[in-house]
N, C-alpha and C positions, 0 to 999 in steps of 0.2 A: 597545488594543494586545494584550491577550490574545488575540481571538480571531484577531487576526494571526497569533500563535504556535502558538494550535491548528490553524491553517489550513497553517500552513507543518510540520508537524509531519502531516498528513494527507498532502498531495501527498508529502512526502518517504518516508512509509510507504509508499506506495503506487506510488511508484517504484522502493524497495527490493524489493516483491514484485516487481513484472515483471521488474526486473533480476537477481531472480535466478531466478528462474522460466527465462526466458532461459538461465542460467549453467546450469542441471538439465539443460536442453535440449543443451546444447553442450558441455560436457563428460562425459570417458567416464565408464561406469558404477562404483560403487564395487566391484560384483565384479571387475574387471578396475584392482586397486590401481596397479600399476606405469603404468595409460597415465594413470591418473589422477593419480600422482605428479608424472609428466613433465610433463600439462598445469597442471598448477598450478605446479610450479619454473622452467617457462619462460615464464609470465605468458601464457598463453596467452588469446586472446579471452573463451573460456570463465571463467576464475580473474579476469580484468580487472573482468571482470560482477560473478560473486562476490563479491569485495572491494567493489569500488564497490556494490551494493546492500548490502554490512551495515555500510561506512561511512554509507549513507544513511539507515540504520536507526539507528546513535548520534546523529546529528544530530538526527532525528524522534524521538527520545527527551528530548535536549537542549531542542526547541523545545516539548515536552509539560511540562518542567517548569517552564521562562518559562511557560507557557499556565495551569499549574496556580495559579503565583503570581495570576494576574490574574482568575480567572473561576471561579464559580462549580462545582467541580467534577458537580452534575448537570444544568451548561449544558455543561461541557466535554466529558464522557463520551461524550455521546450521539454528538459532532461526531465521532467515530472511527469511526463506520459509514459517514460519507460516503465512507472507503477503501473499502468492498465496492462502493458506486456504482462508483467509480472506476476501480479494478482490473476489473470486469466490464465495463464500457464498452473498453477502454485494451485488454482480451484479445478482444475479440470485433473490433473497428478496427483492433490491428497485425498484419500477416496470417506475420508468421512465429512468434506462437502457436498459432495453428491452432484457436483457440477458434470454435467453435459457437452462432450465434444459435439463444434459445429463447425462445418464446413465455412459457410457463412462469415460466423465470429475468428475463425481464425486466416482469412480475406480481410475483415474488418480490422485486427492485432499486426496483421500485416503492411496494412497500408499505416497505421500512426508509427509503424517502429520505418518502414521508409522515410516518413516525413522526416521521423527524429533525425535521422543521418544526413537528409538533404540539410537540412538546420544548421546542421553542429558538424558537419564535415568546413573544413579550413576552405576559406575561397579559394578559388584558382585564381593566378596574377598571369593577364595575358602577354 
């Protein structure tokens, strides 16, 4: 059941970034205070984003600490990269990021989701 928690605790991180990644996008800049007041007092799309990604972000903190109870914390640790997988996949796929396939970065996604498995794969008993 832990690594239910840890797992549920990853996608919710990882929803919170894009969600507000999103929010950064969509609402006005902090130098311009007053439109940013306005979008945030009228619940604007943008502020909607906001809120719901850092509410998503207490829960995926909630579910880290069920996940802590249960598992080995440097079984659990490493499972919190599977967010960089994730978010870099999720920014390059939803097209109103505007995120950039790279060759590069996806070498880069590559090698932490390896690490993850050398990690969290079960020892061998000789």
């Amino acid at each position: 059941m832990g690594y239910f928690w840890a797992m549920m605790s990853v996608l919710l991180v990882s929803f919170a970034q894009l969600t507000m990644k999103w929010a950064m996008v969509t609402l006005p800049l902090v130098s311009h205070p007053d439109e940013l007041m306005t979008a945030l007092l009228i619940f604007s799309p943008g502020a909607v984003a906001l809120v719901t990604g850092l509410l998503a972000y207490v829960c995926s903190m909630a579910c880290w600490f069920m996940a802590l109870r249960r598992v080995a914390l440097s079984k659990a640790y490493p499972l919190l990269s599977l967010s960089y997988v994730l978010v870099w996949a999720a920014a390059i796929w939803l097209p109103w990021l505007h995120e950039k396939f790279s060759m590069g970065k996806l070498v880069g996604v590559g090698v932490i989701f390896a690490g993850l498995l050398l990690v969290c794969l079960p020892d061998r008993k000789p």
